[in-house]
N, C-alpha and C positions, 0 to 999 in steps of 0.2 A: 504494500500500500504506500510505502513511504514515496518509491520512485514513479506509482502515478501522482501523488500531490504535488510532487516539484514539476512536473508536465503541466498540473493547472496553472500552479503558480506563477509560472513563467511563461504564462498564457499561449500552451499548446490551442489548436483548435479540433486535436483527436478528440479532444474527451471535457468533458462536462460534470464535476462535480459539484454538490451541494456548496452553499454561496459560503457556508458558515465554516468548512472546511479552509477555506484558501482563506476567510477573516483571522482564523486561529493561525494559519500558520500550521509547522510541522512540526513534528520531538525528532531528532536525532542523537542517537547516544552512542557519541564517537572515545572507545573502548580500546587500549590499545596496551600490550605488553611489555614489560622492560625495555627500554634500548630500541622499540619497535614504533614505528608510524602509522597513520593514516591519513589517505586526504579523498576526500571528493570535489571535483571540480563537476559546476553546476552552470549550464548554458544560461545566458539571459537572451533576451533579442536585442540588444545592443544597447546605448546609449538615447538617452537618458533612463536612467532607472536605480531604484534603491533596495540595498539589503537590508532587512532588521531581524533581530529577533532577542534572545537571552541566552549566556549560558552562563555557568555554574561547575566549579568543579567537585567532582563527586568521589572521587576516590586518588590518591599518589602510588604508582609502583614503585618499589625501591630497586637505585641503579645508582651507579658509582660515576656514570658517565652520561647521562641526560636530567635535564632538570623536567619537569612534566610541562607541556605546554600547549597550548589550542592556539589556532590561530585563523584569523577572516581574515581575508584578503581579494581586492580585485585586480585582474592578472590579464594580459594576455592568451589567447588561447595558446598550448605549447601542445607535442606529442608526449602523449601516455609515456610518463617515468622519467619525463624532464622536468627542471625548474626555469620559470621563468627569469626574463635577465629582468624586467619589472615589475613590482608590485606594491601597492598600498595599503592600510589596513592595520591591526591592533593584535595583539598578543596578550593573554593572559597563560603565566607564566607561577607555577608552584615548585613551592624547596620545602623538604622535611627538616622539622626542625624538633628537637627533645625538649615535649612539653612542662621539662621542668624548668627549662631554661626560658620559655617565652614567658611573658610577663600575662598573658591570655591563657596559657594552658594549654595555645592550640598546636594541634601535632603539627601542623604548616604556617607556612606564610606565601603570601599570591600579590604578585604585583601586574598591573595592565601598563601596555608600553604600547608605544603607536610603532610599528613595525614596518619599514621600508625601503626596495629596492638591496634589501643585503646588508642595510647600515645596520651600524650597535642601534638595539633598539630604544627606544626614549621611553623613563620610566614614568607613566604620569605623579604628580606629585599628590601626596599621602593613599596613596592607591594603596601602598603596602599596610596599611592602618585596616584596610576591608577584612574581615575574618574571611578566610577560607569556605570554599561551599556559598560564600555569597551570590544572588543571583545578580549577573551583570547585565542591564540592558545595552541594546550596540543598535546604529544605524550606520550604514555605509554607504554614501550617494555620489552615483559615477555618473558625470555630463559630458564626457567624450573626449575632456580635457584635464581633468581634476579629479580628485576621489576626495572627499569627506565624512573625516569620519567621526560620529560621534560616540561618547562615552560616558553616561552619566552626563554633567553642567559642559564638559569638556569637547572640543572642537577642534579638528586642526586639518588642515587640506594638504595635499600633495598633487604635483604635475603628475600627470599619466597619460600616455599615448597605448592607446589597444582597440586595433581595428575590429577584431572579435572577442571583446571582454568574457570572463567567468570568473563566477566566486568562488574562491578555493577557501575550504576548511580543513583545517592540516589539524591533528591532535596526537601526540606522542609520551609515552610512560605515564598512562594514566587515563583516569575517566572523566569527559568531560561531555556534560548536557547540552543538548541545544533547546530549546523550543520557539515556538512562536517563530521559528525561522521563515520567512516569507520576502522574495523577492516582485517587486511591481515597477512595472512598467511607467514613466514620469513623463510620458508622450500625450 
C-alpha cells in the first residue's frame, strides 16, 4: 500500500485514492542495521513542488563507526546506487550516550543540521536541547532554483539546479519514523 500512496501523492493519474489518504500523508518506517543504509528516492513531476511531513527517531543500533542518521533531501535524479554531486535538505543525526552521564537520563542525544551538497553539515542551534524520539516537523520546497527548507521556527535556502528532481530519504544505524510524509504539487 505504501508504494501506491506515493503514486497518488505525487499525482499519478493511474489511480484514485480516497481524498483523506493523500490529506494524511504516508508512515514510512525506515529500519536499518549496524553500519547499514537505506534510501528511497521518490519521483515528483518536477518543479515547483513541496515535501513535508515528521519524523522521529525510534530506536539507535550500536556501531563503533556510524552515528544513526535520517536524512530528506532534494537531488537530482542519479542511476540506482549512485550519489548525487547535488543536494539540499536537513539531517537528523543521533549518538548514544551513558545515561548516567546526560544531565536528562536520556540514553541519546539528536541534533538536526541543514545538510548540503557534501558540506560539514550545519548544526541548527539548540536542536541538540530536543530529547531524543522527539517528533520533528520538516517542509522542503523546490522552485526549480532553490530548495527551502524548513524546520520547526527555522529556514534556510540553498541554490539547486535539477532538471528531474527527487526526494531522497536516506536512514542508517537505526530507526527512524516518517509520517504525514506527503509531496504536492505548487503548480
Amino acid at each position: 500500500m505504501k508504494g501506491i500512496s506515493w503514486l497518488f501523492v505525487i499525482g499519478s493519474p493511474l489511480l484514485a485514492l480516497p481524498a483523506t489518504a493523500a490529506a494524511q500523508g504516508i508512515t514510512y518506517d525506515c529500519d536499518t542495521a549496524a553500519n547499514h543504509f537505506s534510501e528511497l528516492d521518490l519521483p515528483t513531476d518536477g518543479a515547483p513542488f513541496t515535501v513535508s511531513g515528521n519524523v522521529q527517531l525510534n530506536s539507535l543500533v550500536a556501531s563503533k563507526e556510524y552515528a544513526a542518521v535520517a536524512r530528506v533531501q532534494i537531488a537530482p535524479t542519479v542511476a540506482p546506487g549512485q550519489s548525487p554531486a547535488a543536494f539540499a535538505g536537513f539531517a537528523l543525526t543521533a549518538l548514544p550516550v551513558d545515561p548516567k552521564k546526560s544531565p536528562s537520563g536520556a540514553t541519546a542525544i539528536q541534533a538536526l543540521s541543514w545538510n548540503v551538497n557534501g558540506k560539514d553539515d550545519e548544526v541548527l542551534p539548540l536542536s541538540i536541547m530536543a530529547k531524543p524520539g522527539t517528533v520533528q516537523p520538516f517542509a522542503l520546497s523546490y522552485d526549480g532554483s532553490k530548495v527551502s527548507v524548513t524546520l520547526g521556527a527555522e529556514t534556510k535556502s540553498f541554490p539547486l539546479a535539477a532538471a528531474k528532481p527527487v526526494v531522497r530519504i536516506v536512514c542508517s544505524t537505526g530507526e527512524f519514523l516518517f509520517t504525514g510524509l506527503a509531496i504536492k504539487s505548487n503548480r
